[in-house]
C-alpha angles and dihedrals in degrees: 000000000000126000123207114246078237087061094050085043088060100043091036086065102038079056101054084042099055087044093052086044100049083051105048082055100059097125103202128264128252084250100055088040095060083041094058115027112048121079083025133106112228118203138185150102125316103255083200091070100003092235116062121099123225133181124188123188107208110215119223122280159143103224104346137005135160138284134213117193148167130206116189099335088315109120126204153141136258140162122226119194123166118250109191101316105329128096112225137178129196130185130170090279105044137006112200136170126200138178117236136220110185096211094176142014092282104006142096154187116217120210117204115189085344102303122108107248108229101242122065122221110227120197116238 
């Protein structure tokens, strides 16, 4: 059986895309979580409302440690700890968990439920 040069173009480049694709998606380990995030401040912009700035500065920590944040000039308090692979925060207002794709040196992309969040978080 021959195939067209055409033919090995095509499947040539589904292939380097799926490859590209399957690793653009590596959500980072328990492990490189708790290697990144603690002892770091996190800022962005609120994906509730699409404007308001937040910053968040991760205590220390083996499995779990404080936060103190603030979201538009609003200051509180909030504790983060890793479940499986998924970094999660929770306050007396919310308790949330994400995946997490780090897409630069200090930046990344946040999955909620399976769906990238809008805004990215970058690491001061």
């Amino acid at each position: 059986m021959m195939i067209s040069l055409k033919s090995f173009c095509i499947a040539a480049a589904v292939t380097c895309l799926t490859v590209g694709f399957a690793h653009a998606q590596e959500f980072m380990t328990k492990k490189e979580l708790l290697a990144t995030f603690p002892g770091s401040t996190l800022y962005g912009i609120s994906n509730a409302d699409g404007k308001t700035p937040w910053a968040q500065a991760y205590g220390k920590g083996r499995k779990k440690g404080k936060i103190a944040g603030n979201h538009g000039g609003d200051t509180y308090e909030a504790t983060w700890f890793v479940q499986d692979d998924l970094w999660c925060e929770e306050s007396e207002n919310y308790s949330s968990c994400w995946q997490v794709v780090q897409t630069g040196d200090k930046e990344f992309q946040v999955y909620k439920d399976g769906q990238p969040m809008k805004n990215r978080w970058k690491m001061k």
